[in-house]
Every structure is written in C-alpha cells, then in structure tokens.
N, C-alpha and C positions, 0 to 999 in steps of 0.2 A: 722613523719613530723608534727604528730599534734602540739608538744612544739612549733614547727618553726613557722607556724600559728599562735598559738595565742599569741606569745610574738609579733608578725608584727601586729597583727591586733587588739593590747589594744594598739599600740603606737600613741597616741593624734597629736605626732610632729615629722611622720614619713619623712626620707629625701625623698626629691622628685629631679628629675634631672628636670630640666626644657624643654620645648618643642624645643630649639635651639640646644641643646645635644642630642638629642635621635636624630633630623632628620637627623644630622651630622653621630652619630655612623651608620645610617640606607644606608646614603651614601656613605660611607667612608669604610664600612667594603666587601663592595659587588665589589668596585674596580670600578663602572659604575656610578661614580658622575660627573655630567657636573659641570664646573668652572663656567657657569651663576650662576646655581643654588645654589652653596656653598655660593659665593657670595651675593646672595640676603638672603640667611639665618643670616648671617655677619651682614649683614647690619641692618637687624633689632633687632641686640642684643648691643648695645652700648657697653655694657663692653667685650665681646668679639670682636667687632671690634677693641677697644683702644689692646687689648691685642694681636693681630695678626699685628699690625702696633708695638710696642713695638718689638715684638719679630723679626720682619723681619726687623728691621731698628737698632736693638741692632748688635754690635762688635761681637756676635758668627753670625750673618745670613748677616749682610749688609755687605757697602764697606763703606770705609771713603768718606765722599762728596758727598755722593746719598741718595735720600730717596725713600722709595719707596710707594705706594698707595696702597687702601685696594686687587683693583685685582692683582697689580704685587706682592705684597705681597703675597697673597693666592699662588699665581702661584712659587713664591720662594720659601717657606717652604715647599707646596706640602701636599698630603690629610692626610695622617697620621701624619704628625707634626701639622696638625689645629687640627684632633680630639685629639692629647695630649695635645692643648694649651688649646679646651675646657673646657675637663676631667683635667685636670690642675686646671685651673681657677674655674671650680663648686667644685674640691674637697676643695681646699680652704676656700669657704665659708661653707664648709659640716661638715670640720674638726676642723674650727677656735676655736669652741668655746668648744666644747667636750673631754670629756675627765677624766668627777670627777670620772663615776665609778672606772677607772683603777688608778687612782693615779697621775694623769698629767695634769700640767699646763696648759693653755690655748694657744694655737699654737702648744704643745710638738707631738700631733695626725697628725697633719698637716705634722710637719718638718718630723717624722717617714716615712708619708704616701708616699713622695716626695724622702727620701730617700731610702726607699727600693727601688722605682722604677728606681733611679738609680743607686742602687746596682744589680740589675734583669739586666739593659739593660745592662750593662758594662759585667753582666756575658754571656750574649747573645753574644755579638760582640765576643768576646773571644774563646766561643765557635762553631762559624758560626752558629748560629739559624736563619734560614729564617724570621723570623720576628721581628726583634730587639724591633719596637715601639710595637708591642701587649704586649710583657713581660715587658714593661714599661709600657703601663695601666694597665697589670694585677698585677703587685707590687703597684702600686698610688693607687687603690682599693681593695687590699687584705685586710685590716681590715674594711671594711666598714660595718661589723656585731658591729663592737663595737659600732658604733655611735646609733644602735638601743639598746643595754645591756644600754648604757649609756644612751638613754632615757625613757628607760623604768623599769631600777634599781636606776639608780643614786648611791648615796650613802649607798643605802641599798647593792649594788652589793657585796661589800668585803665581808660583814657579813654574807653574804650568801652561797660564795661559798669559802669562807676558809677553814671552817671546812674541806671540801672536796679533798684540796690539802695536802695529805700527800707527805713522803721522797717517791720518785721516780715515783713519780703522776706528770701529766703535767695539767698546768693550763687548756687546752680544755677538759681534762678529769675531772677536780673539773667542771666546767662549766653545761658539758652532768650530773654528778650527780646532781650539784645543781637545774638546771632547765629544766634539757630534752635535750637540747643541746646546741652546744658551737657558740662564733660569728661566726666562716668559715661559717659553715652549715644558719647561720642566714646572713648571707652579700651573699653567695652565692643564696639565693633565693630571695633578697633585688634585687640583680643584674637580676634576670628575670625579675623581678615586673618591673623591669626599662628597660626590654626588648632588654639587653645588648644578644649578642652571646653566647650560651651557654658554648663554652670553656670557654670564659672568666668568670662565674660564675662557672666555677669547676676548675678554676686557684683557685680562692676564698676560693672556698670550702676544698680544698687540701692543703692549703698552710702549714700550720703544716705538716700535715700527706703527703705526697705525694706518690700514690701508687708506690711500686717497684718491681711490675710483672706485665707483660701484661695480657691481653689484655689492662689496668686503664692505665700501664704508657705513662707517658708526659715528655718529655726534657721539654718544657714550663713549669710544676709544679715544677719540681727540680729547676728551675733557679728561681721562683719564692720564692720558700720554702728558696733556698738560700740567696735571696738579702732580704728576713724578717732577716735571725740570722746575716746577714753582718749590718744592718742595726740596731740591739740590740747591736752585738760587739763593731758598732760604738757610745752605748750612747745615741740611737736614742730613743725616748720615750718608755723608760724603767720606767715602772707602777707598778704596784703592781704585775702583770704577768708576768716582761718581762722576766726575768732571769729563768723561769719554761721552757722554749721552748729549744730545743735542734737537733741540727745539724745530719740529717736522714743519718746515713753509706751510703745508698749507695746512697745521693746525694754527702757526703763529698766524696766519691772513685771516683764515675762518674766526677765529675767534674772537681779532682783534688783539691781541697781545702785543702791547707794546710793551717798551721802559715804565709810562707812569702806572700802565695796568697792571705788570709786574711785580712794580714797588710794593702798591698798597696789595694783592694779594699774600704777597711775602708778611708784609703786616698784620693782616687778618691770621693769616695760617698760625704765625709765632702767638697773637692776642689766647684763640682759640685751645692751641696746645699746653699754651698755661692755664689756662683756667678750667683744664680736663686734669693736668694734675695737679694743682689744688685741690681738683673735687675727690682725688683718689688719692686718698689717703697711703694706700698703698701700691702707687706706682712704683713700677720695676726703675724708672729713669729718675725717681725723686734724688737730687743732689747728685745724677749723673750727668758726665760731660757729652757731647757728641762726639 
C-alpha cells in the first residue's frame, strides 16, 4: 500500500468530493434519511438543486403539464436517484477535463464513466440484483484512480508504463510494474479518503480483476467488471489502455454474456447516454468526440 500512499499524497490537485456529497452518501446509504433534511442539504448546493428539478420535471421522471418543486421533486425520484444525480453531477466535473495520461479527449473519461454505470445497472435489472442504483455508482466511479495517474503522471504516464505491457500482460498489470500499483487499487482508496462505503471502494478496487472464489466473490463486482468491457465494446473512452482489459470467464459464464447479449447492451448503453446528454444542457461531452 505504500505505492498507493504516496502517489495520493504527492497529488497537488487531488479530487475532492464536496461537503453536499459525502452528507448525502452518509444519508442515503444507511436508509434513515429524513426528507427535511436532504432537502435543506439541496438547498444549499445551487447546482445540485437545478439538477434535481431538471431531472424530476424532465419526460423520464415528470408528467406533461406539471412541474414539480424542489421537495415534491426530492420526494419523486426518491434517496437513491438524488445520491446518483449528486455522484452524477460531481463526476462530471471530476472527469471533464482528465484524461491526457490515457490517450483521451476531453469529456471521452466522463462519457466512459456514465456509460459503464449504465451498462452495470441494465446488467443488474437483468439479473435481479437487489440493488440496481449502487452498481450504477459503483460503474460512474470505477475509474476514478485514473483521474489521480492523470494528475500526477500526465503525459509522462505512457512512457512509463509501456515498456511494461507486453503480448498477454493487461494494462493494470504494466501499471503495478511501472509504479507499485494500478488505478483500481488507487481510486479504491481515493473512495475511502472520500469516506464512500467500503463495498463501493472494492467495486473499485476489483473492477478488472473480480474475484471468482469465495469467500472475495461479489455479483456486484462481476456486474461491474462487466458494464467496464460493455462499455470499451461500446467505444466508450478507449485510451491508450482500453483494448488491454479483457472479459473474466467466469463473469462472461455467470452472467451469460454472449455476442447477442453484448450487442443490444452496447445498445442500451449508447440509447441511454444520449438521452442523459440531451437532458444536460450543459454537458462537459456535448459535441465532444471519444
């Protein structure tokens, strides 16, 4: 763990979630959050107010002819759709701009981050997973170690851990050679630092690799691990790394992933990521390439 340490703690321009997010994840995960009090957190975040009133008065959550206010709003979507508009909304600004060490345009981190997590939850429904929105924050935040490679390699990162990916070496594995360890292991303790749930920082942590023996194994990590390579099949910020990652046998067997299960996921994912930036007027990826 030492590598993991001190690449977090040489990072000058480490991501920080903001104080509106974390009190959210702290209510919202325990199931005993009063609607005064979500609301009075709302209310003091302007941009997540606008984006909880967007989202509850947009054609997937309203009705034609109603609008609705910041509590009936809260009270429509309900506590786990507000902590994914948060986590939504601050990945947004997390991912906007990141992205030179891997090879990706500016928004390509974003669109990836938004698509796997809606290739995880669609894998979820599919498979009745009890908790549909958690495997959607845990895909939204599954690379959030890169955002630290990326700030604290930059463009030195390629040249560094190239050398290291030979023929049937996976890019996390050039990573752990080049520097001690790879983003999972660095976004999965990013994610404590930020005081998230521990599953959800060993969703993180596992998303490559997802253990396939118990006591480690997780249907949550397979659905995760799955909606990352759904979301490279789909084109989705594919870097300099993306094409190194490859699809874990027995998440493909478990879950049933074939070709045509593939296809139309990749389908869904693309349907869905457009019609999240249509609704966001001010997407960091509007008229950006991958």
């Amino acid at each position: 763990m030492a590598a993991v340490a001190d690449i977090l703690e040489s990072v000058d321009r480490l991501p920080a979630l903001p104080s509106t997010v974390i009190r959210l994840t702290a209510m919202l995960t325990d199931d005993q959050a009063d609607l005064g009090e979500i609301e009075e957190v709302a209310r003091h975040d302007e941009a997540l107010s606008m984006a909880i009133l967007r989202f509850a008065n947009s054609a997937l959550y309203g009705r034609a002819g109603r609008e609705f206010n910041l509590r009936q709003s809260i009270v429509r979507l309900g506590g786990k759709m507000l902590l994914r508009i948060a986590l939504e909304q601050q990945a947004s600004k997390l991912f906007e701009s990141a992205g030179e060490a891997y090879g990706l345009r500016r928004g390509a981190l974003w669109r990836g981050s938004v698509g796997g997590a809606f290739a995880a939850e669609e894998m979820a429904k599919k498979h009745a997973f009890p908790d549909v929105d958690l495997c959607f924050l845990c895909g939204l935040l599954r690379d959030v170690g890169k955002l630290v490679m990326d700030a604290h390699y930059g463009a030195d990162y390629l040249p560094m851990v190239s050398p290291h990916i030979a023929p049937g070496r996976t890019a996390v594995e050039g990573e752990r050679a080049a520097f001690g360890a790879d983003h999972a292991q660095i976004g999965a303790e990013l994610a404590l630092r930020w005081r998230l749930p521990q599953r959800i920082a060993d969703a993180i942590r596992y998303h490559h690799e997802p253990p396939a023996e118990e006591p480690d194994h997780d249907l949550l990590f397979d659905i995760v691990h799955a909606g990352d390579i759904i979301c490279l099949w789909a084109g989705l910020a594919i870097g300099h790394d993306g094409l190194q990652y490859k699809l874990a046998p027995h998440v493909r067997k478990g879950l049933g992933l074939g070709r045509r299960e593939a296809e139309l996921d990749i389908t869904i994912t693309w349907g869905r990521l457009r019609e999240l930036e249509e609704m966001m007027d001010d997407s960091p990826t509007q008229g950006k390439s991958t």
